[in-house]
DSSP file (Angstrom, degrees, kcal/mol; ACC not computed):
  #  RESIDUE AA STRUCTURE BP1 BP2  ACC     N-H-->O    O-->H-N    N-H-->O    O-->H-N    TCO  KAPPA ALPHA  PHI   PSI    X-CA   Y-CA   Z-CA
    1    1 A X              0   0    0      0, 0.0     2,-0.2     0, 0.0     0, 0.0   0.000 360.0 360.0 360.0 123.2  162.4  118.4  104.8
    2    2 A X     >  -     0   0    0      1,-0.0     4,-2.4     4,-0.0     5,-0.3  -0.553 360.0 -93.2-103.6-177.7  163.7  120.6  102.7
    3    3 A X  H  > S+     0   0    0      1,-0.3     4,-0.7     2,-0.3    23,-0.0   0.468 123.0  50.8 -87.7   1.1  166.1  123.5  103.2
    4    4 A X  H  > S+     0   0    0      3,-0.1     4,-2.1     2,-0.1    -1,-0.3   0.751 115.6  46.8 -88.1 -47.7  163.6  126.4  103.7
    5    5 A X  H  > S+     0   0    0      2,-0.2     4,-2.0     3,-0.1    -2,-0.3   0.862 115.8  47.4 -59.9 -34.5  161.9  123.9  106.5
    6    6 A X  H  X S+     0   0    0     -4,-2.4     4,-1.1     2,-0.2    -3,-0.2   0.974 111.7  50.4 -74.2 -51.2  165.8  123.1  108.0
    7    7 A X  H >X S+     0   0    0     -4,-0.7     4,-1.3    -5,-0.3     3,-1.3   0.921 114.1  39.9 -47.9 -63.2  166.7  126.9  108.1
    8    8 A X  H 3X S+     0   0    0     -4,-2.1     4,-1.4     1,-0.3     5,-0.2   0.943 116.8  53.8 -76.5 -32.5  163.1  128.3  110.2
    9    9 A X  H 3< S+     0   0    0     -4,-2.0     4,-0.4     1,-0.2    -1,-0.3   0.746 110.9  47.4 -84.8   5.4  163.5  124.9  112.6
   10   10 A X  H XX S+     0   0    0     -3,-1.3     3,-4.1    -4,-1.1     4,-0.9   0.959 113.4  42.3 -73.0 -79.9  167.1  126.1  113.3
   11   11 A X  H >< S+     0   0    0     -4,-1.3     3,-3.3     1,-0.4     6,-0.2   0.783 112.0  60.0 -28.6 -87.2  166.2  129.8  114.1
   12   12 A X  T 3< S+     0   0    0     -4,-1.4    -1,-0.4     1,-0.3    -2,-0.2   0.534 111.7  35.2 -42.3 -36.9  163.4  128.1  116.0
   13   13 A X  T <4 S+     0   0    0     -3,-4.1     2,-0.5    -4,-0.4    -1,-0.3   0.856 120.8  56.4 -73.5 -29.4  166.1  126.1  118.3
   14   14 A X    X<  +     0   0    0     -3,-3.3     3,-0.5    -4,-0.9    -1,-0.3  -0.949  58.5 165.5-129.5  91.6  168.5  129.2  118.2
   15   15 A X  T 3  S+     0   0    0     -2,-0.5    -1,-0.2     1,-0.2    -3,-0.1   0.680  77.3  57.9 -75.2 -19.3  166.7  132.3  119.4
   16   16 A X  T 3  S+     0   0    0     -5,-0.1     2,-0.3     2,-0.0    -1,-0.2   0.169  96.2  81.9-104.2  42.6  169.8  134.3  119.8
   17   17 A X  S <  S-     0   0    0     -3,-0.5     2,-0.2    -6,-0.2    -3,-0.0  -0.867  79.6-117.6 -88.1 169.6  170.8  133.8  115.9
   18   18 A X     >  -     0   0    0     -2,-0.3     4,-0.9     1,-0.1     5,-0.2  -0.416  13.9-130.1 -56.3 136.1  169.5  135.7  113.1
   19   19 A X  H >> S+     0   0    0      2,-0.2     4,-1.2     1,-0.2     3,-0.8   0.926 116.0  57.2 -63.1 -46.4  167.4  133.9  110.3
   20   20 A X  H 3> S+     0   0    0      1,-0.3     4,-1.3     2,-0.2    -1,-0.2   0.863 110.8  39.0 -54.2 -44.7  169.7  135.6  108.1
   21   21 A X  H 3> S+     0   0    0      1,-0.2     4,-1.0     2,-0.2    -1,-0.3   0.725 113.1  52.1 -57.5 -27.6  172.9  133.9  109.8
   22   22 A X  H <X S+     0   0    0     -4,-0.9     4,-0.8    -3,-0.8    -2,-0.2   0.520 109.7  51.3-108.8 -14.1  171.5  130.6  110.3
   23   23 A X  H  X S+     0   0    0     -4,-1.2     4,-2.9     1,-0.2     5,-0.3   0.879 114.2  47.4 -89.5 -26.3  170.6  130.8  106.3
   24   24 A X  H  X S+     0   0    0     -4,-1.3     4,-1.7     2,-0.2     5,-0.3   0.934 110.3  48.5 -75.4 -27.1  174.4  131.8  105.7
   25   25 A X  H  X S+     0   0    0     -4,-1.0     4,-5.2     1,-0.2    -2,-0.1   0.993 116.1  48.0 -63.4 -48.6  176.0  128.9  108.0
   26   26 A X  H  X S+     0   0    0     -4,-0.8     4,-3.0     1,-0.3    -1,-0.2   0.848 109.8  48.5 -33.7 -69.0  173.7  126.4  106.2
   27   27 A X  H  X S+     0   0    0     -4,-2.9     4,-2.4     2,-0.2     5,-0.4   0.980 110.0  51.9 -49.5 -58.2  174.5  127.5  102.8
   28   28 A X  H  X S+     0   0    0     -4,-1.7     4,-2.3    -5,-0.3     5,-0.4   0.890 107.3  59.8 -45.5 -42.2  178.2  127.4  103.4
   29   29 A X  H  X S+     0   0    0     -4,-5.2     4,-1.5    -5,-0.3    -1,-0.2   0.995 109.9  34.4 -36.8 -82.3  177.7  124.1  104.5
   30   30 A X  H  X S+     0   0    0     -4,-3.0     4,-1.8     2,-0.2    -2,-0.2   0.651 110.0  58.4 -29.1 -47.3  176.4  122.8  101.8
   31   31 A X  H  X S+     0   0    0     -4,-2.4     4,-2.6     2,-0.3    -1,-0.2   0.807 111.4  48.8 -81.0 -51.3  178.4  124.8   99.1
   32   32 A X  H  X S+     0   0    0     -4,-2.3     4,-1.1    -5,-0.4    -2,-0.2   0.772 112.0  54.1 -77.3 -17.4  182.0  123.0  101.2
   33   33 A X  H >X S+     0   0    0     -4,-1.5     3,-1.1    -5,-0.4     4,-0.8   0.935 115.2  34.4 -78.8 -73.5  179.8  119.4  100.8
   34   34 A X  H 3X S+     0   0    0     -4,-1.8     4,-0.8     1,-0.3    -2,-0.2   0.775 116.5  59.7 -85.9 -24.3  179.4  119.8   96.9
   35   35 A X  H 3X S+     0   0    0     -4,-2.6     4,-1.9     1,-0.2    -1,-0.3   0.949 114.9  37.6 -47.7 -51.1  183.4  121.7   96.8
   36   36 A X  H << S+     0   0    0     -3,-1.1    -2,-0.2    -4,-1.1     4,-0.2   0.527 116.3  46.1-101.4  -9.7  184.7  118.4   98.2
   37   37 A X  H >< S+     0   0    0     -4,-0.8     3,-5.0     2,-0.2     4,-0.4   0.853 115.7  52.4 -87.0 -89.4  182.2  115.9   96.1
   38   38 A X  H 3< S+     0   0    0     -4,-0.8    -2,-0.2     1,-0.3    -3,-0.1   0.543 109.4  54.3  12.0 -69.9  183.5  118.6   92.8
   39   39 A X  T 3< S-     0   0    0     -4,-1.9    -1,-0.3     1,-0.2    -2,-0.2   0.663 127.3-100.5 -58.8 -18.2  187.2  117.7   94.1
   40   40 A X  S <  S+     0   0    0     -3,-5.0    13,-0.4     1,-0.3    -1,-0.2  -0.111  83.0 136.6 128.3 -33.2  186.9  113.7   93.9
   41   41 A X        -     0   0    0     -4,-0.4     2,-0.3    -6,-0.2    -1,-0.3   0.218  55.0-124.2 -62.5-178.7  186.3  113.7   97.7
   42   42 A X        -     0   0    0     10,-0.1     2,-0.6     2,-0.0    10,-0.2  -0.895  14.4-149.6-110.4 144.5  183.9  111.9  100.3
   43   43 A X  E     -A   51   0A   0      8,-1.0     2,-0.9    -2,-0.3     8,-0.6  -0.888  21.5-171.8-104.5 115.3  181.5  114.0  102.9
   44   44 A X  E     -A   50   0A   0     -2,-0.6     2,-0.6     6,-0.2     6,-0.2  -0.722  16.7-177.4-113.0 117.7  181.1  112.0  106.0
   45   45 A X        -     0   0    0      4,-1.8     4,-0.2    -2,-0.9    -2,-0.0  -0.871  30.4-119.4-112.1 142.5  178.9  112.8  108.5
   46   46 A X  S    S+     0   0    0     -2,-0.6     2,-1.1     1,-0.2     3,-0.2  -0.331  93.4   2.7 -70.5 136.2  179.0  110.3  111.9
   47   47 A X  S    S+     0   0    0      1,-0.3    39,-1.1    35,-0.1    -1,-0.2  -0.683 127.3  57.9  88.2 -70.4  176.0  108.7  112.5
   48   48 A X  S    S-     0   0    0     -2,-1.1    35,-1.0    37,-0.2    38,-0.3   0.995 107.8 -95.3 -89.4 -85.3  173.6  109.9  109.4
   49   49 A X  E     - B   0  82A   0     -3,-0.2    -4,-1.8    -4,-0.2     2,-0.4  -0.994  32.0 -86.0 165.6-174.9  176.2  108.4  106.1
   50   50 A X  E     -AB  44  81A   0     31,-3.2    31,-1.0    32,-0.3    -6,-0.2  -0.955  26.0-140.4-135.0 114.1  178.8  109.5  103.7
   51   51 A X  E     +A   43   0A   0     -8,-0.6    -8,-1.0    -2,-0.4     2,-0.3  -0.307  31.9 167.9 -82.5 121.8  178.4  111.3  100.1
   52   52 A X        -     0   0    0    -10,-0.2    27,-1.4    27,-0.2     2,-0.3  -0.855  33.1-113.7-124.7-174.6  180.9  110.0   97.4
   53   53 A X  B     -C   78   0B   0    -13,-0.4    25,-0.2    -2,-0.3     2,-0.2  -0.979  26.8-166.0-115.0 130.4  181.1  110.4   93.9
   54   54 A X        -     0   0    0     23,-2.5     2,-0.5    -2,-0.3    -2,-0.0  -0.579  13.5-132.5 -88.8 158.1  180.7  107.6   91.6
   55   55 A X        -     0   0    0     -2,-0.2     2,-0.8    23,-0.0    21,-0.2  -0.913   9.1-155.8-118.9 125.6  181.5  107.2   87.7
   56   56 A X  B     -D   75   0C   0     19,-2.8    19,-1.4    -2,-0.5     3,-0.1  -0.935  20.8-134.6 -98.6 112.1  179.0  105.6   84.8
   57   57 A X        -     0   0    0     -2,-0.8     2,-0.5    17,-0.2    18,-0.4   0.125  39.7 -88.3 -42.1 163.0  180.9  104.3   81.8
   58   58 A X        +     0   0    0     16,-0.2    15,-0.2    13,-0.0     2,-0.2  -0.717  58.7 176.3 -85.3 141.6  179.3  105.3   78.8
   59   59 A X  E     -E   72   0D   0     13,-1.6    13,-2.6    -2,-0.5     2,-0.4  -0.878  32.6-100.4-142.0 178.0  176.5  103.0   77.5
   60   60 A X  E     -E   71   0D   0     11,-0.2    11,-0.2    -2,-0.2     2,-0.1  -0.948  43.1-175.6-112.2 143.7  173.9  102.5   74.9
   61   61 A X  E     -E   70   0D   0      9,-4.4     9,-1.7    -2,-0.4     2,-0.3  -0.247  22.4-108.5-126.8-144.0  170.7  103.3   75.9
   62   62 A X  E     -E   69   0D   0      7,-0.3     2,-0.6    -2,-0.1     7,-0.3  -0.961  15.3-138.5-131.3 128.2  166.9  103.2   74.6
   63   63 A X     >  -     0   0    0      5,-1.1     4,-0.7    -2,-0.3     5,-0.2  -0.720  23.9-156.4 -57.8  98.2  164.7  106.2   73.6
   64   64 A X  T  4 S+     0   0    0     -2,-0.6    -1,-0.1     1,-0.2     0, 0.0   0.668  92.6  50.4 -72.6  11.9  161.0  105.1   75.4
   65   65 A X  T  4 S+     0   0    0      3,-0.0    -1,-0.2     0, 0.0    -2,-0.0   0.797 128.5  18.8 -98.0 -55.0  159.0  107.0   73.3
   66   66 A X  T  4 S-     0   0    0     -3,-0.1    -2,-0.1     2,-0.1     3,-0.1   0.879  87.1-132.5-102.0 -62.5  160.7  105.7   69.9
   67   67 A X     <  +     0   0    0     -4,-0.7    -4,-0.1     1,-0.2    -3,-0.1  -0.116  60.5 147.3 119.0 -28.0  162.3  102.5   71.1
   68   68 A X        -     0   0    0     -6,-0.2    -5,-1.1    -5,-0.2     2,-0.3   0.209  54.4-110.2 -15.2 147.5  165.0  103.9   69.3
   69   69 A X  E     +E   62   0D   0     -7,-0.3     2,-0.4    -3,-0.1    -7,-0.3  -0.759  41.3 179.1 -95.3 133.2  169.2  103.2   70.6
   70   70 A X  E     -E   61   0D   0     -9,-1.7    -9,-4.4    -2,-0.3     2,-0.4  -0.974  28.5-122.2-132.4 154.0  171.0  106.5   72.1
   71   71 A X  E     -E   60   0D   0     -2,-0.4     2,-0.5   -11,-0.2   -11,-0.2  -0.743  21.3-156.8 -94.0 142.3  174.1  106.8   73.4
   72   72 A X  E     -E   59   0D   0    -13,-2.6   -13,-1.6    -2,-0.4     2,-0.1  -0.962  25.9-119.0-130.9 131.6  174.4  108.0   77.0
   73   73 A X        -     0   0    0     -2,-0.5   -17,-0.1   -15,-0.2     2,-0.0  -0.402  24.4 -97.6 -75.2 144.6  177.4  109.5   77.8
   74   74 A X        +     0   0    0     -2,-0.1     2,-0.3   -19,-0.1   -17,-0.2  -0.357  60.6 167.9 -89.8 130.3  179.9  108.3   80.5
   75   75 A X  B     -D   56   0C   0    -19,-1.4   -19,-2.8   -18,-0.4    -1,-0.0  -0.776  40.6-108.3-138.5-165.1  179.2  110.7   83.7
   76   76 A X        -     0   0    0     -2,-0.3   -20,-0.4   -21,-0.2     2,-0.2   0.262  36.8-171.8 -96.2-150.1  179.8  111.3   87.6
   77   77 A X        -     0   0    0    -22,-0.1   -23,-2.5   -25,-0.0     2,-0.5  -0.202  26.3-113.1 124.6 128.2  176.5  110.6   90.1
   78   78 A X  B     -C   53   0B   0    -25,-0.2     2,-0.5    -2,-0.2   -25,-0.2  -0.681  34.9-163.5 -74.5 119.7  176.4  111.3   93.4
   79   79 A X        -     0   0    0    -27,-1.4     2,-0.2    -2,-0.5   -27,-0.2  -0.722   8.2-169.8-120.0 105.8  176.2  108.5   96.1
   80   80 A X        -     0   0    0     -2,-0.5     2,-0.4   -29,-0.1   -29,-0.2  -0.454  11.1-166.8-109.7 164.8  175.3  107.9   99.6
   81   81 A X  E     -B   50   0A   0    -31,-1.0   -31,-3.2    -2,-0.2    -2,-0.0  -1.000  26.4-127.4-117.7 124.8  175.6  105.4  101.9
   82   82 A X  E     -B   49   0A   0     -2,-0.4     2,-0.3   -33,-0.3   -32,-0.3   0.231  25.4-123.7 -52.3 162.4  173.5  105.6  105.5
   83   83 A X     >  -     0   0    0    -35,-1.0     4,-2.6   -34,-0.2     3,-0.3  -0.795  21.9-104.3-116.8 162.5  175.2  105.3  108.7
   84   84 A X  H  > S+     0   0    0     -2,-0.3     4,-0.8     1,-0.3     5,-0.3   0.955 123.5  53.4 -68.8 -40.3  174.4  102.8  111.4
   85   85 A X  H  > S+     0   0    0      1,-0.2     4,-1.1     2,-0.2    -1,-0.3   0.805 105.8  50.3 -57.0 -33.9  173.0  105.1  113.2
   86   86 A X  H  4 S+     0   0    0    -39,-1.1    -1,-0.2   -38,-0.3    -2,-0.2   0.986 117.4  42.3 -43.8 -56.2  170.6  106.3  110.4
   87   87 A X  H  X S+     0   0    0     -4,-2.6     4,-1.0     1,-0.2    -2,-0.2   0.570 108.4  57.2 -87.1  -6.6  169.6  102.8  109.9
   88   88 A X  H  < S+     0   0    0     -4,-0.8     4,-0.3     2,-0.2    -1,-0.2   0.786 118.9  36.7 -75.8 -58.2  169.3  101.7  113.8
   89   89 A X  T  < S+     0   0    0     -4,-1.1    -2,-0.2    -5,-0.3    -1,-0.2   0.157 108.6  60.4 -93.6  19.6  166.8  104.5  114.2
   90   90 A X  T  4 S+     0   0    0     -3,-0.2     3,-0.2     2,-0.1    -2,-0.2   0.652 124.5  30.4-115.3 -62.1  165.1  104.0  110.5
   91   91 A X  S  < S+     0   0    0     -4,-1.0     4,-0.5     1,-0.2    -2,-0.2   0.065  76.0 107.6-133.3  71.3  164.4  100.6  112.2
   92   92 A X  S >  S+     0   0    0     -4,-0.3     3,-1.5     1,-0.2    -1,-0.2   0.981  86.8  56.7 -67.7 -66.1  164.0  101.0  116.0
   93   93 A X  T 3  S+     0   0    0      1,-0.3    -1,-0.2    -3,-0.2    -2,-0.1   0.484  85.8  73.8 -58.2  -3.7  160.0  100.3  115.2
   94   94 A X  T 3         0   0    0      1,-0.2    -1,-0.3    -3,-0.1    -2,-0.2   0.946 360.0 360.0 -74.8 -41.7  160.4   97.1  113.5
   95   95 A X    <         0   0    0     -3,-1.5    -2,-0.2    -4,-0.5    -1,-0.2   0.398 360.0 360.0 -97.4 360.0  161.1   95.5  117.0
């Protein structure tokens, strides 16, 4: 799903908002989830799974073209972890 698909099946649940409203809550959302990742912080949402940020040392790495050595620089990466409830209902059909 992406965020064009989240926004019209929202509107679609919620006839008395505006597309236009439902497109601001959404954004705003988001925008305070990547503000608190920015700040060092975690986003946790119950049941679905919790956004950190992690740190990669600097390393040397391989050009695949060349085979060549490059240096990759040490950076931040975003990481999530599922919630039990994600993963309960990811595999409720296995059993």
């Amino acid at each position: 799903m992406i965020k064009s698909e989240l926004i019209a099946k929202l509107a679609e649940e919620n006839p008395h908002l505006t597309q236009r409203d439902i497109e601001r809550v959404v954004s705003v959302i988001l925008e305070r989830m990547i503000e608190a990742l920015e700040q060092g912080g975690r986003v946790e949402l119950r049941g679905f799974g919790a956004l950190s940020v992690r740190s990669r040392g600097a390393r040397a790495g391989r050009n695949p073209r060349t085979g060549e050595s490059v240096s990759v620089r040490a950076k931040h990466v975003p990481f999530f972890k599922s919630g039990k409830e994600l993963r309960e209902r990811l595999n409720a059909d296995d059993e």
